[in-house]
Each structure stands twice: as C-alpha cells, then as structure tokens.
C-alpha positions in Angstrom: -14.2 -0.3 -8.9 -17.4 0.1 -7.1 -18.0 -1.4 -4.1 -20.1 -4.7 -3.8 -23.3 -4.9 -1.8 -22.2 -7.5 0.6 -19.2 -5.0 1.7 -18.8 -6.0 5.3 -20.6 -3.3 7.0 -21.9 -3.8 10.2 -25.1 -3.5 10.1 -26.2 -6.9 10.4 -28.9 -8.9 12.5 -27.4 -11.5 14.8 -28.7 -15.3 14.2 -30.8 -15.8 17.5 -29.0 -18.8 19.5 -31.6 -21.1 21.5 -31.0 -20.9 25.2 -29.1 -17.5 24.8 -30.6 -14.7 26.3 -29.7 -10.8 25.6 -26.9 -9.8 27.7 -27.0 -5.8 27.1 -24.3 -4.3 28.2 -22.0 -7.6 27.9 -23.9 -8.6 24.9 -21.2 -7.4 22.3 -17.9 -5.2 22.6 -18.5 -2.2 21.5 -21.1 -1.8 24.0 -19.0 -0.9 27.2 -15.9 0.0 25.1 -17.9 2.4 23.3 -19.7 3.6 27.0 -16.0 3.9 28.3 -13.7 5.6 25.6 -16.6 8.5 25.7 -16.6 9.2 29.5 -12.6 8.9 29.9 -12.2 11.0 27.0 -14.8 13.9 28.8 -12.7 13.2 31.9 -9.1 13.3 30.9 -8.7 16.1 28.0 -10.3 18.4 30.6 -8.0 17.3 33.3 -5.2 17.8 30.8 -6.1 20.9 30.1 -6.3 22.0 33.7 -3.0 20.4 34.7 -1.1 22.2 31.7 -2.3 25.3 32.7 -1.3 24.7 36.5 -4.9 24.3 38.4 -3.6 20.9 38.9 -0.3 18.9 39.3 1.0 17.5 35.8 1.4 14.0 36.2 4.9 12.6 36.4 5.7 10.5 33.2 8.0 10.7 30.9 8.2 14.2 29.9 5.1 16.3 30.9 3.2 15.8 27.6 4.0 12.2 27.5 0.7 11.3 30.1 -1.0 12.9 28.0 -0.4 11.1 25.0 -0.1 7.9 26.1 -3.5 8.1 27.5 -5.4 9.4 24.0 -3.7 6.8 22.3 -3.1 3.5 24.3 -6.3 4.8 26.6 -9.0 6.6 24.6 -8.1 5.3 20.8 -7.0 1.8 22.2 -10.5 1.1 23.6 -12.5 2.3 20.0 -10.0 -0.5 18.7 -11.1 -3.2 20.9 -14.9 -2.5 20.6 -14.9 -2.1 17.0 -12.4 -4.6 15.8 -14.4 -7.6 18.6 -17.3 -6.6 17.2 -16.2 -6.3 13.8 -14.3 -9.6 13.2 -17.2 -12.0 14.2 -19.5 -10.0 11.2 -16.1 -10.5 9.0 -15.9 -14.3 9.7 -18.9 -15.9 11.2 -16.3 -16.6 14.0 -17.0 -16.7 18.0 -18.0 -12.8 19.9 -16.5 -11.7 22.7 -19.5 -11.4 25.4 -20.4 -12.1 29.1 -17.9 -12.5 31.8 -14.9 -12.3 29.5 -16.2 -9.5 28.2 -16.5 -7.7 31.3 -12.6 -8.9 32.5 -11.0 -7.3 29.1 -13.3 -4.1 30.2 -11.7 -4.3 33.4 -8.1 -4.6 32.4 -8.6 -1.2 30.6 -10.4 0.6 33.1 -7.6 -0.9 35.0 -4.8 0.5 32.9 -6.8 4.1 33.6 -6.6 3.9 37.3 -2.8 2.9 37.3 -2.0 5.8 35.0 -4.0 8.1 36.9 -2.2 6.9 40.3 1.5 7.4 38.6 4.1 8.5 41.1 1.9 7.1 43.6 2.5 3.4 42.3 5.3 2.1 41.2 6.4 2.4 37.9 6.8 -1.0 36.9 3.1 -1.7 38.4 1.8 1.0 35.9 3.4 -0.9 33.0 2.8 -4.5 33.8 -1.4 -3.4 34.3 -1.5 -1.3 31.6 1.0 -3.8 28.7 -1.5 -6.3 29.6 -3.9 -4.7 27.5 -3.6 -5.0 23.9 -1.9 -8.4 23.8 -5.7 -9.3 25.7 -7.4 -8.0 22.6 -4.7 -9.4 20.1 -6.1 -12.9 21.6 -9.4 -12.1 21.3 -9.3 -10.8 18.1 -7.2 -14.4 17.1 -10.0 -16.3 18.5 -12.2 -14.9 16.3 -10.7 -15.0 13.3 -9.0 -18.5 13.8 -9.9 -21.2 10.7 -11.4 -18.3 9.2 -9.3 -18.4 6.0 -9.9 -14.7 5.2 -5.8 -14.2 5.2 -6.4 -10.7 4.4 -8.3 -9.7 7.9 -5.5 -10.9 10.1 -3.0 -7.2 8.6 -5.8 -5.7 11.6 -4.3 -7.8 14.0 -0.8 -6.7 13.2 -1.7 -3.4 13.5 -3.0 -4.3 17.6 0.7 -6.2 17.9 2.2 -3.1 16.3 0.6 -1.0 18.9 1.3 -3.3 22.4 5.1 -3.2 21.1 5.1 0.7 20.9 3.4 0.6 24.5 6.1 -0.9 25.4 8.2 0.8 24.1 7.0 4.2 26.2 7.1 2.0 29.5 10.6 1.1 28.6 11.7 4.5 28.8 9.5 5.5 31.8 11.4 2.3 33.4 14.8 3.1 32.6 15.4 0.1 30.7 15.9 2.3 27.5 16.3 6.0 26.8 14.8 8.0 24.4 12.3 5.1 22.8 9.1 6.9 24.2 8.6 9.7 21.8 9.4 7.2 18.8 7.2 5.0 19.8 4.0 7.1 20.6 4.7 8.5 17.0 5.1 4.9 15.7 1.2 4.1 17.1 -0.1 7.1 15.6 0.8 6.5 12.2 -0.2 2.8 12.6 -3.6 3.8 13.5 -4.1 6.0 10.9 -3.4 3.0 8.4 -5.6 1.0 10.4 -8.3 3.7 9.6 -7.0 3.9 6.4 -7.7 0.2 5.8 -11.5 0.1 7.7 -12.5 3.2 6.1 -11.7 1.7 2.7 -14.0 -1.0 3.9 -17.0 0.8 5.3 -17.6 4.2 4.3 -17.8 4.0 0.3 -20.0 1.0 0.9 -22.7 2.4 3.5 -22.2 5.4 1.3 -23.5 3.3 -1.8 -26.2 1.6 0.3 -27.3 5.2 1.2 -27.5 6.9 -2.2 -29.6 3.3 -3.4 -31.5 4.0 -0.7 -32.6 7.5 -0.9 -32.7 7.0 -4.8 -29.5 9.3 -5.9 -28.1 9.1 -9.0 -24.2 9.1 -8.0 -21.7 6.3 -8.1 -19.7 5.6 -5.6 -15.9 4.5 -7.1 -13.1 2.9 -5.1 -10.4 2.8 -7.1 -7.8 -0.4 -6.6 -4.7 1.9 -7.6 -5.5 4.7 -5.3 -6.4 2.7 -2.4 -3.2 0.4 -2.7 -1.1 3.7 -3.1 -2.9 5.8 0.2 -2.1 2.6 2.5 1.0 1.9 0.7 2.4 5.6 1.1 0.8 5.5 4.9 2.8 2.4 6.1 6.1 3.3 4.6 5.5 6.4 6.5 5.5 4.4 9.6 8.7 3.2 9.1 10.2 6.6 8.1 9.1 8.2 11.2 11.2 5.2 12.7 13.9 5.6 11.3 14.4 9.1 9.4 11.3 11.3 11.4 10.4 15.0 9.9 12.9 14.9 6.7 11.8 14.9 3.2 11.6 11.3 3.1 8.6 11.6 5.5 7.4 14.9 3.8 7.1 12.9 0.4 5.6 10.3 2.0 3.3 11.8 4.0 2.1 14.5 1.4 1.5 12.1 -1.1 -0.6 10.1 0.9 -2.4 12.9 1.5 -3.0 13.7 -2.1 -3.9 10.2 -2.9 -6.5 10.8 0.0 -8.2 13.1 -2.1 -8.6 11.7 -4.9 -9.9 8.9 -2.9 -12.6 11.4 -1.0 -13.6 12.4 -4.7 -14.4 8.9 -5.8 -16.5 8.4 -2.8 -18.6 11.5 -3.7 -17.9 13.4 -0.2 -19.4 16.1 -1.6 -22.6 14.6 -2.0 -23.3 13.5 1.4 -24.1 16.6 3.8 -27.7 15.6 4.9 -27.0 12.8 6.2 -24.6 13.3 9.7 -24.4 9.1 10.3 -22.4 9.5 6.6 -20.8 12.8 6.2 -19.1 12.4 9.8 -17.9 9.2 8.5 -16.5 11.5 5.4 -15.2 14.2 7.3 -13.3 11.8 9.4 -11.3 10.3 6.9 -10.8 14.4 5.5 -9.0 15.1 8.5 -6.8 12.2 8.1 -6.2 13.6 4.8 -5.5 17.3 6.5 -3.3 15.6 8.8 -1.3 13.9 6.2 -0.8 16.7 4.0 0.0 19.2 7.0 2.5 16.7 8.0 3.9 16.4 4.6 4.5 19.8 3.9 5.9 20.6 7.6 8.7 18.1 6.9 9.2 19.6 3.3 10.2 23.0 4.9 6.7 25.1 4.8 5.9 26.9 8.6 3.8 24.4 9.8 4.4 23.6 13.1 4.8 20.1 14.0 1.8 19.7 16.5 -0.5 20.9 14.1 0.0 18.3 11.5 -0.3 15.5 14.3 -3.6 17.2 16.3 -5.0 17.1 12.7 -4.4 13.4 12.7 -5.4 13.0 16.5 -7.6 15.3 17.9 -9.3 15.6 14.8 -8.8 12.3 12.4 -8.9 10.0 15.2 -11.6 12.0 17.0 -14.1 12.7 14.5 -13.8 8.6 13.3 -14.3 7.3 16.2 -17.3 9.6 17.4 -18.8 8.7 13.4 -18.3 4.9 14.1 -19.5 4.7 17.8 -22.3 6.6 16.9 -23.5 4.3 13.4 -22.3 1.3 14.9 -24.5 1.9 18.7 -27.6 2.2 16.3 -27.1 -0.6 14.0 -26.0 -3.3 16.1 -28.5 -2.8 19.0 -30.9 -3.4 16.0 -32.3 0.2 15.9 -32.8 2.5 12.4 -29.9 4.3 11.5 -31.6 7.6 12.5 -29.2 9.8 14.8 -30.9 10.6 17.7 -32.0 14.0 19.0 -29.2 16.3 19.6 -26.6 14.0 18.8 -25.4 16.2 15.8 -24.2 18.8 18.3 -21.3 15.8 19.5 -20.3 16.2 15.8 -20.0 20.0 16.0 -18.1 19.6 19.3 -15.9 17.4 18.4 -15.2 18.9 14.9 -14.8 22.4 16.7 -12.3 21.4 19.3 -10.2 19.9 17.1 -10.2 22.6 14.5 -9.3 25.0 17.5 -6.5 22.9 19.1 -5.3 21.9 15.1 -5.2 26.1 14.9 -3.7 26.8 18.1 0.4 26.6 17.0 -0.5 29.3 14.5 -1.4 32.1 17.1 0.0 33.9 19.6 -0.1 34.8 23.6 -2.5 35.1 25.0 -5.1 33.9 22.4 -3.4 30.7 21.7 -3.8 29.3 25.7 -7.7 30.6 25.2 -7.9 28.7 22.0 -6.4 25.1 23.7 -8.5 25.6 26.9 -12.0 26.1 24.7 -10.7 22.9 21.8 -10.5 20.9 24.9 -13.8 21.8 26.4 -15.5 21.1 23.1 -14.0 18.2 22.5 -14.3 16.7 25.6 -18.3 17.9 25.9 -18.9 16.2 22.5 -17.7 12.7 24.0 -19.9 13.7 27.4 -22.7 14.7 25.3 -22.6 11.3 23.0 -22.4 8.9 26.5 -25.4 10.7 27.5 -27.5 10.6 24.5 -26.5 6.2 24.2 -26.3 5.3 27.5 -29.3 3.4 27.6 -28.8 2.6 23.7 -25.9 0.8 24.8 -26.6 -0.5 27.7 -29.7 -2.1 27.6 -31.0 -5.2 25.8 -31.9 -4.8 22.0 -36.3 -3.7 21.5 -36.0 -6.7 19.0 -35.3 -9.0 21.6 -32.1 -10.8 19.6 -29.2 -11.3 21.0 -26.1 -8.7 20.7 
C-alpha cells in the first residue's frame, strides 16, 4: 500500500488566529523541549562518563547504572516525547496546542525533574520521586486535551504508550523508595521497549510519507510501499515483546520475538526504498534511525537465542543509537518545518548526524572489546554523542527560539 499524500506529516502552516501574536519560544512544544533534551543530553552523557570512570562521584540511585538510565529515558527520551507528540497531536486532530504560560510550567516540571535527580542523596528520596512522577501524567493531560472529541480512536494507542511510561517511572522510584524490591530494572526495560513501539508506530506514519513527497519532489522514479501485513506484524511482534521482557526477559520467547521483529523491520526498510535516499540527510537520518531500531531488535533477538552478544549491546543499539539517531532526525525536520522555514539542513548540521551515529556505533561496539580499548572506546561514544546534541542546540537556537520570518503563529 502506498502511502497517501495527506499522511500526517508535520509540515504544515498554522491558520493565523486574529489577536494572536507569535510567541517563539512558547509558541509550540517542541520548541523548548526540543532546545532542552539537546543541552541535557550534552550535559549528562558526559557527566556519566566522567562519574563511571571515577573523576566524579557516581550518583546514589538504585544501582550505579540506574541514574544513568533513568535519566536518558524518563529525562532525555521523555522530553522528544512531549515536544513531538504536543506538537504532533493538534496537526493529527485540529485540536487545541499546548503554548504560552502552560507551556512554560510543563517545561519547568521537567527541567525540574533534572535538578532533583541531579541533587539525589542530597534531597530526599521521596522528594525526587514525587517532582520527577509528576511529569508524564502532565503530558498524558495535555496530550488528552488535544485529542478530546477528536474521534480519531486510533491516535489515542500514543497516549497509552505516555501512561505505560509514567507507570514504569514509578515503578524505578518504587524501588529507590523501598516500597518494592527488584521492580527498577524491569521497569526501565519495560519503557524501552514501549518506546521503540512508539517509534515503531510514528515512523510508520512519517518517514515513508515525507519519503514519497521527496522522491515526487525531486522527480524519482521509485515507489514508496507500506505494506499492511508487515507493519501490523513489526508493531505486533514489538509489543508482545514488551510483555515478554515482563514476564519471561532474555529467553527464547523474547529472542523469537525480538528477532522477528527485527526481520520484519527489514523488509519494511526495503519497501520504503532506504536505499535510495543518501543525498538527502533530513530523510536518510530519518531511515537510518529506524535501521538501528532494527539492529537493536535483531541483536537482541539473537542474544536471547544463545549467539555471544552481549546484552548491552543489543539495548545501546536500541538507545544510544535507535532512540538517538530518531530523535536528532525528528528535532532537526521538525525545527525547520514548523518554524515555517525550507526543509534545507543548515550549515554544519550534518556533522550532529555523524556524531551522533559515531557514538553510538562506538558504545553499541564497546562489549565486544577488551581492556583497555573498550574504556577508550565508551569515553570517545560519549563525547560524540553528547557533541552531536551540543552541536545541534547551537546550530537551532535562534531557529527555535525566535518568532517564525513568516510572521504566523507557532
């Protein structure tokens, strides 16, 4: 099935509104949320880094790693959820935006949820969790509001996804609290496989149609194909996965699963012509992306089938690199589009790519090698990875921080 035109992408003029003014920064989510995700994540993977390799103090939660995964998920991936999906959902549905003051309070319960986690064994534990729980049920309401009377049944599945993730948050602070024991690691696995369905689902959306509006576009002859079966099966295989990891994690059941999805993935990637796309960086970063989902999966898959794959690199493949390279191919279309400029990547801007994609491939690489190249090879993946988000908040901060040239609203 190929997609339709009137795919929702995201590229869309806003209706001007009489009496409403440009707001820039506050004018739509994925401003700020986009602004913030980028410096926290050139912040905290290099103070990760540094901690784990004893320049500083580790900070006590959970077990050592657990800081550091709670803050890439419910910190870093959690605010690319909220800007996307409040900008997202108003395009979907023609329902309310998230802008102005209200705007700026849900910014600073997140930057709020950074500062407690960053103050941990200073403040009390259960101050940590009620700051940073508050979070995600914020953008669960948000999200509601928008999509409220919309009818479009199918659009609220994104909305689980945000209740899915709050209930594994809570399920980390539970442990860290004592209320529970042994929930945390569980539960950060549970988010990560829920948010690669949740790319899954809004990469079956976008990228095979602004992939079709490009090749139109530039007059190429190829087709871009989604294919009902394979997409059903891909999300399908993904979310049994997330219950597998629940309840019977790194056994065959989840190597089947997890493999297959993987496969499917490909085939997928071949009906959207991948291939095809390589001088376009706003596209193939979108492609490449959802390839490292599919490396993830299939790593994954095969580790809990019995092949020497270490654990860490199926789920860095997943993290560092799905969730990375997605989220750096989103921010950077969507702060173009929506502040009504052409989808031209500005100068330099490529390089975040490279970064990013290099840093992941190195810390996705890293389990494989041996003392004393393996702490080299973490140290560098960190430092590009980290000075591909650093390098992207300095190329849009103006681009998403001031008004739009056109003068509409957004």
């Amino acid at each position: 099935m190929t997609p339709e035109p009137t795919a929702p992408v995201l590229e869309i003029r806003p209706k001007a509104v009489p009496g409403r003014t440009p707001r820039g920064l506050w004018g739509r989510a994925f401003r700020p949320f986009f602004l913030c995700l980028a410096v926290y994540a050139a912040l905290a993977v290099p103070f990760w880094a540094a901690a784990w390799q004893g320049v500083f103090g580790i900070p006590v939660w959970l077990q050592p790693t657990g800081w550091h995964g709670h803050e890439m998920v419910f910190g870093f991936v959690a605010a690319a959820i909220a800007g996307f999906l409040l900008t997202a959902s108003p395009v979907w549905t023609g329902g309310p935006a998230l802008t102005g003051r209200w705007l700026a309070a849900l910014v600073s319960l997140w930057v709020a949820g950074r500062v407690a986690f960053a103050c941990v064994g200073i403040l009390p534990s259960w101050l940590v969790a009620v700051v940073d729980l508050a979070f995600l049920p914020a953008v669960a309401l948000a999200v509601l509001r928008t999509l409220w009377g919309s009818g479009q049944i199918r659009n609220y599945a994104v909305l689980g996804i945000v209740i899915v993730l709050a209930a594994a948050n809570a399920g980390m602070h539970a442990e860290a609290l004592g209320i529970t024991t042994a929930t945390a690691p569980p539960a950060l696995r549970l988010a990560v496989d829920a948010i690669v369905v949740l790319i899954l689902v809004i990469g079956g959306r976008i990228t095979p149609a602004f992939t079709e509006n490009a090749f139109r576009r530039d007059g190429l002859p190829w087709k871009v194909r989604s294919w009902v079966a394979v997409d059903v099966g891909v999300i399908s295989l993904a979310a049994a996965l997330v219950l597998a990891d629940l309840f019977a994690p790194r056994t065959p059941w989840t190597g089947v699963l997890a493999a297959g999805a993987g496969l499917a993935g490909v085939v997928r990637l071949a009906g959207w012509r991948t291939i095809h796309t390589g001088k376009d960086p706003l596209l193939w970063s979108l492609h490449a992306g959802s390839g490292w989902i599919v490396v993830g999966l299939l790593l994954t898959g095969f580790g809990d089938l019995g092949a020497p794959i270490p654990a860490s690199a199926g789920l860095h493949a997943l993290t560092a690199g799905g969730m990375g390279a997605t989220i750096l191919a989103v921010i950077t279309r969507v702060g173009l589009g929506h502040t009504g400029r052409p989808l031209v990547l500005p100068t330099a801007v490529v390089w975040c790519f490279a970064l990013v994609h290099g840093g992941a491939l190195l810390r996705v690489v890293s389990p494989f090698l041996s003392f004393p190249v393996q702490p080299v090879a973490l140290m560098l993946g960190a430092g590009l990875w980290a000075a591909g988000f650093a390098l992207f908040a300095a190329r849009y901060w103006r681009i998403l921080s001031e008004p739009r040239p056109d003068g509409l609203p957004g």
